[in-house]
C-alpha positions as CSV (number, residue, x, y, z in Angstrom):
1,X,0.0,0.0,0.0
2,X,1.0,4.0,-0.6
3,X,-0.8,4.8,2.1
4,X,-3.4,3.8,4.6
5,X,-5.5,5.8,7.8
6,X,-5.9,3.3,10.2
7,X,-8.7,3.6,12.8
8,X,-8.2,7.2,12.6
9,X,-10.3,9.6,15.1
10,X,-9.8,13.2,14.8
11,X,-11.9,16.3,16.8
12,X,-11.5,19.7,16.8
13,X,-12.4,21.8,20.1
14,X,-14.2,18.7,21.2
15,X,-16.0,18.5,17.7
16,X,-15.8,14.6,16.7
17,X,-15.1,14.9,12.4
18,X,-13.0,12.1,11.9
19,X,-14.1,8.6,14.0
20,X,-12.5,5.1,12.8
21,X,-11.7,6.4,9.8
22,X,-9.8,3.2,7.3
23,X,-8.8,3.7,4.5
24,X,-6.0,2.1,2.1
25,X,-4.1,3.5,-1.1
26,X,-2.7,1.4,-3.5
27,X,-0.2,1.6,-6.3
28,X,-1.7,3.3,-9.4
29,X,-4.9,3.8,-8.1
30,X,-6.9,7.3,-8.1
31,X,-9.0,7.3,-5.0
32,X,-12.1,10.3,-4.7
33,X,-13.5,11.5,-1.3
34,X,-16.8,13.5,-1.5
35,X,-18.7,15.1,1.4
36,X,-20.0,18.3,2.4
37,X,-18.0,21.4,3.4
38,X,-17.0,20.8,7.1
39,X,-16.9,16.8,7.0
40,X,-13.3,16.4,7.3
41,X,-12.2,15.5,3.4
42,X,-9.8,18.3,3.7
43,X,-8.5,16.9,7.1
44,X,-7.5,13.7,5.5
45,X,-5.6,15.4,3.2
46,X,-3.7,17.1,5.7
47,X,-2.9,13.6,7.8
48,X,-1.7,11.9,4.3
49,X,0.6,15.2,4.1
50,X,1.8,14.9,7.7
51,X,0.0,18.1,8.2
52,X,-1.8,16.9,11.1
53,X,-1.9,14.5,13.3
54,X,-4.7,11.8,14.5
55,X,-5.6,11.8,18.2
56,X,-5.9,8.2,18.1
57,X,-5.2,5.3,15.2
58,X,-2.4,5.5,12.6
59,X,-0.9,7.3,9.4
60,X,1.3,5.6,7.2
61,X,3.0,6.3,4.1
62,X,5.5,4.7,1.4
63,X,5.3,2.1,4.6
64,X,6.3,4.6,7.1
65,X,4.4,5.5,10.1
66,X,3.9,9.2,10.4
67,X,5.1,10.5,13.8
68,X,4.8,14.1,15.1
69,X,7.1,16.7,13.6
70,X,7.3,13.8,10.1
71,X,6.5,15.0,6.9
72,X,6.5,11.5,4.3
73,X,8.5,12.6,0.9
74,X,7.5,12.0,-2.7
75,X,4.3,13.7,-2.2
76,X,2.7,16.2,-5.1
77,X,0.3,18.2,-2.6
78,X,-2.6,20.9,-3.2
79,X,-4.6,21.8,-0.6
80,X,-6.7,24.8,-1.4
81,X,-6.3,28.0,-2.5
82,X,-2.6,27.7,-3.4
83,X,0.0,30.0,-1.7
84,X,3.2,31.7,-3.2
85,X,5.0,34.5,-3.0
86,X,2.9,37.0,-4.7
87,X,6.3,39.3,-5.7
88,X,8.0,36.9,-7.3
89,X,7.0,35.1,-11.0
90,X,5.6,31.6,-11.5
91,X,8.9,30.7,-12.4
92,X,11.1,31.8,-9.6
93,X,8.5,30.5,-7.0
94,X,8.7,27.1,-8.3
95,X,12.8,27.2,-8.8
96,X,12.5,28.0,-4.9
97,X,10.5,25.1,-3.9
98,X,12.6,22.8,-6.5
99,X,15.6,23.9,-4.3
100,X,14.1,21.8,-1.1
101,X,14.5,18.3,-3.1
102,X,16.7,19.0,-5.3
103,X,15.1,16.4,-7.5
104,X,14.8,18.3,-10.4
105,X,15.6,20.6,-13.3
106,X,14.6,24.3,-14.4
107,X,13.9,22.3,-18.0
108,X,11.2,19.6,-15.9
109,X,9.8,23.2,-14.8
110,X,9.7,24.6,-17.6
111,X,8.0,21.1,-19.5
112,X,5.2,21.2,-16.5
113,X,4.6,24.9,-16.8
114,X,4.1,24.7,-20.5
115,X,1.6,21.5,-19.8
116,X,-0.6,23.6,-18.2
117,X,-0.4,26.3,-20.6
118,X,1.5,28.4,-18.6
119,X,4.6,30.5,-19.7
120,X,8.1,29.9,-18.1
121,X,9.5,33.3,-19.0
122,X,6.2,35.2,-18.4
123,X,7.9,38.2,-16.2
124,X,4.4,39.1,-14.2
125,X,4.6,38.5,-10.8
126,X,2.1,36.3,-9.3
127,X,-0.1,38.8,-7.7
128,X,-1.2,39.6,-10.8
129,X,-2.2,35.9,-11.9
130,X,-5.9,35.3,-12.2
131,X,-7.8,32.4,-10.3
132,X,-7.1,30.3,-12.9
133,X,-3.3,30.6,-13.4
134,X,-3.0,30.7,-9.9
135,X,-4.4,27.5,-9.7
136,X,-2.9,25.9,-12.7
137,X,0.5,27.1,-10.6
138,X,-0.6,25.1,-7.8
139,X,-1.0,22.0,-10.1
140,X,2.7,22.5,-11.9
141,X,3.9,22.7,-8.4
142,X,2.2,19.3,-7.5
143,X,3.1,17.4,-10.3
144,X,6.5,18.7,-11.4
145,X,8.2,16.6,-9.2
146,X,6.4,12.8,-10.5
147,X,5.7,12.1,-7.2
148,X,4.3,8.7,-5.7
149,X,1.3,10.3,-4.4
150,X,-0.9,13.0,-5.1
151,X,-3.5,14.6,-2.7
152,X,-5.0,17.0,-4.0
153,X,-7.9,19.2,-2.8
154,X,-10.8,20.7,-5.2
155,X,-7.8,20.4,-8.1
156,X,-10.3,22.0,-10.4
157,X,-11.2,24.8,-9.1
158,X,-11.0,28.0,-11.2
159,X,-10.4,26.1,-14.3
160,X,-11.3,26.5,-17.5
161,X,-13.1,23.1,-19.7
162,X,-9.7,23.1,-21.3
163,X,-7.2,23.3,-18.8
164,X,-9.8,20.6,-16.8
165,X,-9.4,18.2,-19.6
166,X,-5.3,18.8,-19.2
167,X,-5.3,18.3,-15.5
168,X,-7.3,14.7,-16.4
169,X,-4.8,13.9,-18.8
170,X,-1.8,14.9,-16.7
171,X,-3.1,12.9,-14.1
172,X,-3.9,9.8,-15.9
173,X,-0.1,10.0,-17.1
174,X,0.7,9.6,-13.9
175,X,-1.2,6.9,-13.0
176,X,-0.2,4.7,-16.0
177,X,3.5,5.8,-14.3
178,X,2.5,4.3,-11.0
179,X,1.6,7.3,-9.3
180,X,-1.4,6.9,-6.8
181,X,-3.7,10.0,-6.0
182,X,-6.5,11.1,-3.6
183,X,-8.9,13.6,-4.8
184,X,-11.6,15.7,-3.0
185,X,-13.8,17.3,-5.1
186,X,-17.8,18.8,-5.8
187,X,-17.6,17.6,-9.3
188,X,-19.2,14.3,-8.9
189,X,-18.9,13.7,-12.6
190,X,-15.2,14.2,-12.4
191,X,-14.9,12.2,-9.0
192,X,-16.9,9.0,-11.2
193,X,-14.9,9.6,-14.1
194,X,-11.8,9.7,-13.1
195,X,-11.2,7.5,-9.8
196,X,-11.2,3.6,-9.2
197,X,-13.0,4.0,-5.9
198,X,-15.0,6.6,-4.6
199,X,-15.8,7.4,-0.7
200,X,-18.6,9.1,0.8
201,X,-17.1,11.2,4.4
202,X,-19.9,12.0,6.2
203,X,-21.3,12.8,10.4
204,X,-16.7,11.6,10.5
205,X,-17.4,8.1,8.4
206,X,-15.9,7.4,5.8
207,X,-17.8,4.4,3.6
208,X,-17.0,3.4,-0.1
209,X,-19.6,4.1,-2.1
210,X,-20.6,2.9,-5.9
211,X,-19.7,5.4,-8.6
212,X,-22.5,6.8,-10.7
């Protein structure tokens, strides 16, 4: 397995939203989680990331428990409205967050950037980037680096039909490379189309449910 949440519970300021929570990842599989705002999808995300921590049961990924103060690697991660340094251009904000791996080149920026139709040597800073590019940005910065596994939150968002149908084929690429990916979305037509199993997260279950 990628990754599994094992008997997971989770509550905030005495709020129960995650309780017995299982759930297993494996190898090439694209896995969707649907529920209403406030049911803890986002929260799962964050445990898989090593974001946050459950108050009881276990995280694991690549086979490692994640402990307190752990963060697993070879992780492509979006969790909502992406973040960068609004003086600086696409470009240099994803250079800088290369430089933490050091797993790869300006030229597999550059190759992502343009697969999302944005431009490498576009000299606007990102405070002037619409919702969209700002989003695509956040995409790039997931996937640039072919990680194991993807988690990614409302990935959509913001997008245009086009760039929607690039994100689906960007992310099937990965999958046919062995990648493994969790998406939380609203699009329940994306959710059915593009994931081998879907879960339903809901009163801090979570229970597979049968794609439409």
């Amino acid at each position: 397995m990628i990754a599994t949440l094992d008997h997971v519970q989770k509550r905030f300021k005495g709020k129960r939203v995650l309780e017995d929570v299982a759930l297993q990842i494996k190898e090439g599989e694209i896995v969707g989680i649907i529920g209403g705002n406030g049911s803890g999808k986002t929260t799962i995300l964050r445990m898989l990331a090593g974001l946050m921590y459950a108050d009881q049961g276990e995280t694991t990924v690549h086979g490692k428990k994640i402990n307190i103060g752990e963060f697993p690697g070879n992780i492509g991660l979006l969790i909502e409205t992406p973040r960068f340094i609004e003086r600086l251009t696409g470009m240099e904000n994803l250079k800088m967050l290369a430089r933490i791996q050091n797993k790869i080149d300006e030229q597999r920026i550059r190759e992502t950037m343009k697969h999302f139709f944005l431009d490498p040597d576009l000299k606007d800073p990102v405070k002037t980037y619409s919702l969209g590019m700002n989003q695509r940005l956040g995409l790039v910065q997931a996937f640039m680096e072919e990680p194991k596994l993807l988690l990614l939150d409302e990935p959509t968002n913001a997008l245009d039909e086009k760039s929607r149908a690039r994100f689906e084929e960007v992310l099937l690429e990965a999958r046919s490379k062995g990648a493994s990916a969790v998406i939380v979305s609203h699009h329940q037509d994306e959710i059915a189309r593009l994931c081998d199993r879907v879960y339903l997260i809901e009163e801090g279950t979570l229970k597979e449910v049968t794609k439409q």
